[in-house]
C-alpha positions, 0 to 999 in steps of 0.5 A: 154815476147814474147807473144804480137808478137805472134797472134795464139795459136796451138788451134787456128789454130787446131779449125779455119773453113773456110767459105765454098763457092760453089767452096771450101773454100774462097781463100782469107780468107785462104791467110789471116789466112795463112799470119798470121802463116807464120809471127807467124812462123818467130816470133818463128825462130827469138826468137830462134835465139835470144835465141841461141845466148844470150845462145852461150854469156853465155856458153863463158863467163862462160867459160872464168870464169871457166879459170879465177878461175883455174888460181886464184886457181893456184896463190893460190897454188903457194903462199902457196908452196912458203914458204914466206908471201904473203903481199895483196899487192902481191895478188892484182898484180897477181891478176890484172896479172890474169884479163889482161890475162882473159880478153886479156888486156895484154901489 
């Protein structure tokens, strides 16, 4: 999924060599490798927070649906202690109540 942004593996780096001049490495060759794993570096911070996000969407929506549930479970018992018939009809207005409520519709 995001293998195509990301352009070094931990190996990659672990087995790169540098180029060995009179003076030490070649500066230039290492600011360019070093270019590389910062980018790398905020492709992987990016994913992270994508991730977070889409996780923090999901842990709400199952929220509001674990309410909506108790609140279908409590419209059940509550027409089955009323002592009545409960037409669908009856069902399908608290249910229709229950959605305006879940999801903040309500007049």
């Amino acid at each position: 999924m995001f293998q195509n942004k990301v352009a070094l593996t931990p190996q990659d780096i672990l087995e790169k060599e540098f180029k060995i001049d009179t003076r030490g490495y070649r500066l230039k060759e290492v600011d360019q490798y070093l270019d590389i794993i910062i980018n790398d570096y905020e492709q992987f911070y990016d994913i992270i927070r994508s991730l977070e996000k889409e996780k923090e969407d999901f842990l709400n929506e199952i929220m509001a649906l674990k309410q909506e549930l108790r609140n279908a479970k409590m419209s059940i018992e509550i027409a089955k202690t009323s002592g009545h018939e409960v037409s669908n009809v009856d069902i399908m207005r608290r249910l229709s109540h229950l959605e305006k409520i879940v999801y903040g519709k309500e007049e």
